[in-house]
N, C-alpha and C positions, 0 to 999 in steps of 0.2 A: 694495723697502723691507721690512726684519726687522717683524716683529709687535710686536715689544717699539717699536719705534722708531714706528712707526706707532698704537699707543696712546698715546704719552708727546703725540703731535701729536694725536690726540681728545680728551685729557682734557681738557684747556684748555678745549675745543671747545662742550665739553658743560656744564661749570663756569660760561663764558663765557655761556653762555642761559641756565641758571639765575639768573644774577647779573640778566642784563635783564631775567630776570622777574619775578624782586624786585622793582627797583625798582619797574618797570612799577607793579605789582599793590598798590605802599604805601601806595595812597589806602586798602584794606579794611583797612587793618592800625594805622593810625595812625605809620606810620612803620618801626613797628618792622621791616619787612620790609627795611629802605635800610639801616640798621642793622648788619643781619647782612650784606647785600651788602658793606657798605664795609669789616665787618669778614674778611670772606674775601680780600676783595682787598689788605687789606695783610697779611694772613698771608700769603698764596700766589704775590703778587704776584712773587719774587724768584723764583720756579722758572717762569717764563713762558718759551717758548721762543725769540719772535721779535719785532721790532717789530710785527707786525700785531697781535698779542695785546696786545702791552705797548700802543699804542695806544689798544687799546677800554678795557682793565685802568682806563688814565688818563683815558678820556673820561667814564667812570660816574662816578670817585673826585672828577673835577671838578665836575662836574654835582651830586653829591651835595653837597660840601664849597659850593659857591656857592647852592647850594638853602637849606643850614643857615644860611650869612652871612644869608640876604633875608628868611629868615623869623626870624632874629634882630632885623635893623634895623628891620622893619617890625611887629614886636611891638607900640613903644607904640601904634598904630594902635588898638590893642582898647582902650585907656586913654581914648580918644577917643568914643569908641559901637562899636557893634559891625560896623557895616556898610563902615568903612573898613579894618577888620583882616579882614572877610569878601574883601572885594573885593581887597586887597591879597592875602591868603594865596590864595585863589582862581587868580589871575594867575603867584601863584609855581608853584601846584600845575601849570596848563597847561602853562608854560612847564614844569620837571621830564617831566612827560610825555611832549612832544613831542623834547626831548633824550632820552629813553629810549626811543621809539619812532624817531626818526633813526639811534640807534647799531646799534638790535638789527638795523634793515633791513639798515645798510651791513655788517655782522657776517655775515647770513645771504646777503648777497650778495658775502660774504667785499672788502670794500673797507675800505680803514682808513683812522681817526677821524684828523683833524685837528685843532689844539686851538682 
């Protein structure tokens, strides 16, 4: 395999972890870190080499984008008191997590995302 070709298949690679540590890591950041994740991924998303990639690419972007729905629907929760928009956002946050911690494993044990 040429050098040129065999870089073009690390960059992803590497890009790819970066992204799940974004997300991972958005609890310190208030978000902002999912953010830039989601925004790399629909910029770059279109120079992706293979289903494997494109896979994880759309497992983050889902994960994100259903993350944003639940913490939108569950908003009025805080309108309520504060302990059912704690508990609800809480639950969302886990759940977020543990799809970002699922994807990176299957990623680094190079197995692809199902949706």
């Amino acid at each position: 395999m040429s050098t040129e070709v065999q870089t073009w298949r690390e960059e992803p690679r590497t890009l790819t972890h970066v992204m799940y540590a974004l997300h991972t890591v958005t609890w310190f950041s208030g978000g902002i870190f999912s953010v830039i994740a989601i925004l790399i991924n629909l910029v770059k998303s279109g120079d992706l080499p293979d289903d494997f990639y494109r896979s994880h690419w759309r497992w983050q972007a889902r994960t994100f984008w259903f993350a944003l729905l639940w913490f939108l629907v569950t908003s009025p929760l805080w309108l309520l008191f504060a302990l059912p928009g704690m508990v609800a956002y809480g639950v969302i946050g886990l759940w977020y997590l543990y799809r970002c911690l699922r994807g990176w494993i299957a990623f680094n044990d190079r197995r692809p995302m199902t949706a």
